[in-house]
N, C-alpha and C positions, 0 to 999 in steps of 0.2 A: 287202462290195462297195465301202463307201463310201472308199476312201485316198484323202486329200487334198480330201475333201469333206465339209459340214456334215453331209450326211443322207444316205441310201441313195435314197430317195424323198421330194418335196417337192409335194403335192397343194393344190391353190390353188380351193377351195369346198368347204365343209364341210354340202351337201347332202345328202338320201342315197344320191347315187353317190358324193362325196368319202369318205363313213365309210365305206361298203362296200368301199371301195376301201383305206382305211385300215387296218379290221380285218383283213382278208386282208393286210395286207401284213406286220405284227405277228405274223400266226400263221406268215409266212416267212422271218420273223429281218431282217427289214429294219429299219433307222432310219426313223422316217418324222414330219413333222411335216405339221401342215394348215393354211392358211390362210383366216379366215375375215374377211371387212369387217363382213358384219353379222350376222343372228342366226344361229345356230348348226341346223342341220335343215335349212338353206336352206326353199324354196317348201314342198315336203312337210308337215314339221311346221310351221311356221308361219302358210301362207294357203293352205296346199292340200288333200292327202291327210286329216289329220289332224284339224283342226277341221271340216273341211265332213262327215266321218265324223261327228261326233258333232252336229252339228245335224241330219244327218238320219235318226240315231237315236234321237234326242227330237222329233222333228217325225214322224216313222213312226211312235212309239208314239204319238202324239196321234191319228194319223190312224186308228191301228189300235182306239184306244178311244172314238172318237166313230161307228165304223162301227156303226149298230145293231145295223142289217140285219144285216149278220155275227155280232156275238157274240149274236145273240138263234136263230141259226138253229144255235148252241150252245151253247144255256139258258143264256145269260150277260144279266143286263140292269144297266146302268151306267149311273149318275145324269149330272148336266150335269159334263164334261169343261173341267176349264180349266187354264192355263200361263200361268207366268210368262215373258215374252221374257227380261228379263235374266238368270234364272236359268239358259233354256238359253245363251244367250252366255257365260254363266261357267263351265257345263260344258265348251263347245269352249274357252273360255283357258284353262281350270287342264287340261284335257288336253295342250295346247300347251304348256305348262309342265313338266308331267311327261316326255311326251316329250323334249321337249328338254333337260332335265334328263339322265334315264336315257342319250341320243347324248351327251352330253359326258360324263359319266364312265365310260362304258363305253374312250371313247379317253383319258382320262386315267386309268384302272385298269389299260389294259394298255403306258400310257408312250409315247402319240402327244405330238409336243410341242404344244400348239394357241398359233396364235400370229393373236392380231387385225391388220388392219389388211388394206390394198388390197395383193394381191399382184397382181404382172406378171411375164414373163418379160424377163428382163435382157441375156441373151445364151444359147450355148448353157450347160449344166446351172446358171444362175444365175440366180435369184429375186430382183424386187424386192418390199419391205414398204416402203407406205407408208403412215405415220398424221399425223394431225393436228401433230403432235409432231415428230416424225421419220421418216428413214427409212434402209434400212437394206437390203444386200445378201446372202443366204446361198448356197451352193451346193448341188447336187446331184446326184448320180449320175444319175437320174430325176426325170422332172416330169408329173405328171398333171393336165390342164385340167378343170374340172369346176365351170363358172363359171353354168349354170344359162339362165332361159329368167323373162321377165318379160311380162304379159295385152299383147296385141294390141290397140289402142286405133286403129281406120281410121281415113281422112281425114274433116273435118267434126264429129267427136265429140269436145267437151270433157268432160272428166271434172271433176267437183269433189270427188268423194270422199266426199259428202253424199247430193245426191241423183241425180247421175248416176256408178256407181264399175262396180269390176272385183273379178272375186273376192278381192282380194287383201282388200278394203275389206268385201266379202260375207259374207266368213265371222265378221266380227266383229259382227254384227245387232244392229246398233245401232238400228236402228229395220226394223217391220214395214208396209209404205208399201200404203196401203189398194188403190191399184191401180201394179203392178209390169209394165215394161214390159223384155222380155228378149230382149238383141239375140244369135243365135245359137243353133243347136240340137245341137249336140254333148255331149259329155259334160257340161261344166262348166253350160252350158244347162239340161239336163235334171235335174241331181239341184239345182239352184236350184228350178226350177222346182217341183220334189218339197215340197222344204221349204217354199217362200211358199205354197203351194195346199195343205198339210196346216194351215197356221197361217192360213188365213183370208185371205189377199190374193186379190185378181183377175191375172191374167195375162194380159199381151199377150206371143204366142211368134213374133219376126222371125228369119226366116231366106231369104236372101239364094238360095239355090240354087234348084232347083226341086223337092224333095224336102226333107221332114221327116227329121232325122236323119243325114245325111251322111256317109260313112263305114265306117256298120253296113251290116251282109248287108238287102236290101231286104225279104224275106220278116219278119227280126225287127222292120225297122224298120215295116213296117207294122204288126202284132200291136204292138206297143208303144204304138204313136199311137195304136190301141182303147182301151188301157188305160190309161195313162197319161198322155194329153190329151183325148181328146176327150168321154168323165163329168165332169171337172173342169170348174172355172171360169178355161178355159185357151184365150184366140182364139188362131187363129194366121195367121199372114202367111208364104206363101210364094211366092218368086220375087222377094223383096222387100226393100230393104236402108235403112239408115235413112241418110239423104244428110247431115244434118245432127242433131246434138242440142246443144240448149242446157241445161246444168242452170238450176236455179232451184225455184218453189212456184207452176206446177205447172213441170214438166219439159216442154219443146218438142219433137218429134219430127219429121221433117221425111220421108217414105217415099216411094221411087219404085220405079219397074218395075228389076228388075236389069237383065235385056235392055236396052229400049230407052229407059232413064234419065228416061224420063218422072215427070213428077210426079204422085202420086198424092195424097196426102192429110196431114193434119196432125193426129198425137195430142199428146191434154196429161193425161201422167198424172204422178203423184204423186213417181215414180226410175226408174229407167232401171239394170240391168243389164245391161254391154258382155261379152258370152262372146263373143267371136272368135278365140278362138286364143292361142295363145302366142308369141314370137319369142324366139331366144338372145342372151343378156346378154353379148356379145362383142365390146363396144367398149373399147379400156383396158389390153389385157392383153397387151402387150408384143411383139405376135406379126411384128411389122413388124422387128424384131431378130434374128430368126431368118428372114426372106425368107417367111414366112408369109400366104396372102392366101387372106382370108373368099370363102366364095362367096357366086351372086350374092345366095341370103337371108340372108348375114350366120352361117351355119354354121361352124364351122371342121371343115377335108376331112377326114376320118381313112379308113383301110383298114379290113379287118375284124377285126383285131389290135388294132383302136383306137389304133394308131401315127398322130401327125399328118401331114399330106400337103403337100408343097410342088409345083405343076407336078407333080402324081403320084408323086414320090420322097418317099420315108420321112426326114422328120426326125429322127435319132438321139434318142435320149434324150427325146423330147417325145412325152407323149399325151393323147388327151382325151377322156371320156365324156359321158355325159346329154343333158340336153336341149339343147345348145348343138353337139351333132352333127348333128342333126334327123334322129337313125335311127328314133328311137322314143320318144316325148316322155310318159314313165312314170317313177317313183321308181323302180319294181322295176327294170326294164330297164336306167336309169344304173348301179344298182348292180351287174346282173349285167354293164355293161361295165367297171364299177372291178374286178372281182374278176377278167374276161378282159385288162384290161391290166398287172396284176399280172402274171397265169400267164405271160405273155411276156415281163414284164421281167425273170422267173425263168427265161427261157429254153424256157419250158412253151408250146409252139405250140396256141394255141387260139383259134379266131371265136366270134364271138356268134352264134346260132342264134335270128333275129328271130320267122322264123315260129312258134316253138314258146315265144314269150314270151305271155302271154294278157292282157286287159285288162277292163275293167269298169267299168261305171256302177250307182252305190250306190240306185238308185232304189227304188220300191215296187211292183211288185215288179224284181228287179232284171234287169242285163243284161248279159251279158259273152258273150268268145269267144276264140276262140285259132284260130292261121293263115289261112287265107287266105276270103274272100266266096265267095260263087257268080257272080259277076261277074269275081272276081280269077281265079278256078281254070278257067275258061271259056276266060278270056286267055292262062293260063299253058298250057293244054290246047292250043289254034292252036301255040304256038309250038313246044311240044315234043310236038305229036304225040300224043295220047290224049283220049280222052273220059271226060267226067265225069257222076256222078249225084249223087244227093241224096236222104239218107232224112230222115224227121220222126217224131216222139213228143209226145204230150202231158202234161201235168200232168192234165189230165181224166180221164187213165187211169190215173193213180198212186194208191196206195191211203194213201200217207202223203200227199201233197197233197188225197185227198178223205176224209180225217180230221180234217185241222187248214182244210177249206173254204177253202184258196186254193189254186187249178185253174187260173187262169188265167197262161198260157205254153205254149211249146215246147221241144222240143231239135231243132236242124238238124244232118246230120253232111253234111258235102259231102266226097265222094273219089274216086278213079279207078277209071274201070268194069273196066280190065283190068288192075289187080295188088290192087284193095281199099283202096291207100296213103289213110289219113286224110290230106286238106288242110286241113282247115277245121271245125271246130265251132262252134256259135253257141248261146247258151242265153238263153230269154226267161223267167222265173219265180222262185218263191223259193230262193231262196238260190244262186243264180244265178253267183255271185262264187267260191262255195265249191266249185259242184261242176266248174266248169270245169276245176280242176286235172288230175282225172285224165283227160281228154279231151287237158291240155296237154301227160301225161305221153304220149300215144300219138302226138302230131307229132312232138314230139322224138325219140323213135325207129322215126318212121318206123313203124308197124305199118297193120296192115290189118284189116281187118272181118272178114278171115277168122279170125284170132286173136281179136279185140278181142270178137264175140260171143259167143264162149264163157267168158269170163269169167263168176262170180257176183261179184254183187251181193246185201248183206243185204233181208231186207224184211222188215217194208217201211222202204222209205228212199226218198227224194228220186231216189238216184242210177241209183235204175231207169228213169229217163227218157232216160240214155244208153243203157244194159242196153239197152234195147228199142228205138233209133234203130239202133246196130250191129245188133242181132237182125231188123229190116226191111230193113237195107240187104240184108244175107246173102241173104232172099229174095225181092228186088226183080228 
């Protein structure tokens, strides 16, 4: 493909939508090289996915072997429980480590070129490199954008990276701060909040909206807050947003009404954890050279081909995935859009399929779902005409969850009353993250509960907790 140019494909972030997008492109005979400024995994492996995984599965087994009550009500009795903090910090770096290890040679075994430095688009199919040193122009037949998404830091909040920081700073736990103050209840919120309150901190939980949780189907979000904050040593502030933070010893907090801005009151605790989101890292990058213009949150447009968008017209040869699209701000999701902007630089006409992508929160116990809320499908129901129901299942009814005495969760299935189509699954319970898939296998193609309950399921298994939500839908 490539005559007259350096590369077939020239990918500028080597996150894991850049490699995903990389590998696929290696297994279709393309040239392809990556561009990366700093470490290698992007967000993922290094402050994201990857580390906060493994602190809070050394902070769950602590949690899960100081529970007495539980392992006694399984003839288990287990003397005083203790952990090293550094020790588990060293397990999320040397995982960071390995990971990012095993992504770079995985693209230099099968001859991605990786080349450091700040890349930018330079005009149409040309790439600038620039490093400290020099810099340096290459071409390309194609160019895939895939420049990532860095913590949300609102007005009024200084960070120092000490004792007021962002997950970026969090997942390196360098210290356990005896009372933790955690602005944000979303994901990154909640499995923080998981790990400080298994390890013995206090928790103040600020969230700005008027509801805990934001996001999720309200049914899981409720069941969750039983579980998962309100036993705990976990306040929460809702409706509520912090107007100001000062870091420092102790940390200054400054809280008003979100509504009507009032001031309410002033905490001093120990650090301050900012979870607000993320924004894309899309300043830099050359796009002003191709007539390219961010919207207004600083996204670059793309179609659902993941072609970049100018005034709505398709940019030749330019595309861009992940989190810096703000279609869907997930590792898995960038990469299933590096592997869809391939398929069409192949000429292979293929969308990304959002709703049948699934997500999850690593908590204890955990929480994930795939397509659309009962609020979403409600909405989607007005405009196109149908009505929706919703069936429920327990973990209190499963014979492998009342074996292994963790019963607490649901399964929700929300779908259409007159064809059965799955919209929406939601799962609050163990292993939550795991069973979601086959639920994600049935939005992607569109099935219906007519089919979907006649399925087996082994038993006993966890996954009869779907089994049996399709099985009540049918005779709802």
């Amino acid at each position: 493909m490539s005559a007259g140019f350096d590369y077939d494909l020239v990918i500028i972030g080597a996150g894991v939508g850049g490699h995903g997008a990389a590998l696929h492109a290696i297994s279709c005979g393309l040239k392809t090289a990556i561009i990366e400024a700093a470490d290698m995994g992007g967000t993922c492996v290094n402050r994201g996915c990857i580390p906060s995984k493994a602190l809070l599965a050394a902070s769950g087994k602590v949690r899960e072997l100081r529970n007495a009550h539980h392992l006694k009500s399984l003839g288990i009795q287990i003397g005083n429980v203790e952990f090293e903090r550094q020790a588990i910090a060293d397990h999320a770096n040397n995982l960071v480590s390995k990971i990012q290890g095993d992504l770079t040679n995985s693209l230099k075994r099968l001859g991605v070129d990786i080349i450091q430095g700040w890349g930018k688009v330079a005009g149409t199919q040309k790439v600038t490199i620039v490093t400290d040193q020099s810099e340096k122009t290459i071409t390309a037949q194609n160019i895939i954008l895939s420049p990532g998404s860095v913590p949300f830091v609102p007005p009024g909040i200084e960070v120092d990276g000490k004792t007021v920081f962002t997950s970026d700073q969090g997942v390196k736990l360098e210290t356990l701060p005896q009372w933790v103050a955690i602005i944000g209840s979303g994901y990154i919120g909640l499995e923080f909040s998981d790990v400080y309150s298994a390890l013995g901190c206090e928790i103040t939980l600020i969230e700005a909206l008027d509801e805990l949780m934001p996001g999720f189907d309200r049914d899981i979000a409720k069941l969750a807050e039983r579980v998962l904050i309100n036993p705990r040593d976990i306040e929460t502030k809702v409706g509520i947003y912090a107007k100001k933070v000062i870091p420092g010893s102790p940390v200054i907090i400054e809280l008003a009404d979100f509504e009507t801005k009032e001031d309410l009151e002033v905490l001093e605790v120990d650090a301050c954890l900012v979870a607000t989101g993320r924004v894309p890292a899309t300043q830099n990058l050359g796009l002003e050279s191709v007539n390219v213009e961010l919207d207004r949150r600083n996204f670059i447009p793309v179609n659902d081909n993941m072609a970049v968008l100018s005034a709505g017209e398709v940019i030749p040869y330019l595309w861009a995935i992940g989190d810096a699209t703000g279609k869907m701000m997930l590792a898995h999701a960038a990469s299933a859009q590096g592997i869809i902007a391939v398929e069409n630089i192949m000429g292979r006409q293929r969308i990304v399929d959002y709703r049948s992508i699934p997500a999850a929160a690593f908590t204890h116990p955990e929480v994930s779902y795939v397509g659309l809320t009962e609020a979403a499908a409600e909405t989607l129901g007005l405009t196109e005409g149908f009505e929706i129901a919703t069936s429920k299942s327990y973990f209190k009814g499963n014979s492998k969850a009342l074996a292994e005495k963790d019963t607490d969760g649901m399964t929700k299935v929300i779908y259409r009353k007159d064809t059965g189509e799955v919209l929406g699954v939601h799962i609050f319970g163990p292993h939550a993250s795991d069973l979601i898939h086959e639920a994600a296998a049935a939005v992607a193609n569109r099935q219906s509960i007519h089919s979907l309950a006649y399925l087996v399921h082994a038993h006993p298994t966890l996954s009869e907790v779907i089994d049996e939500a399709y099985k009540r839908a049918l005779v709802s």
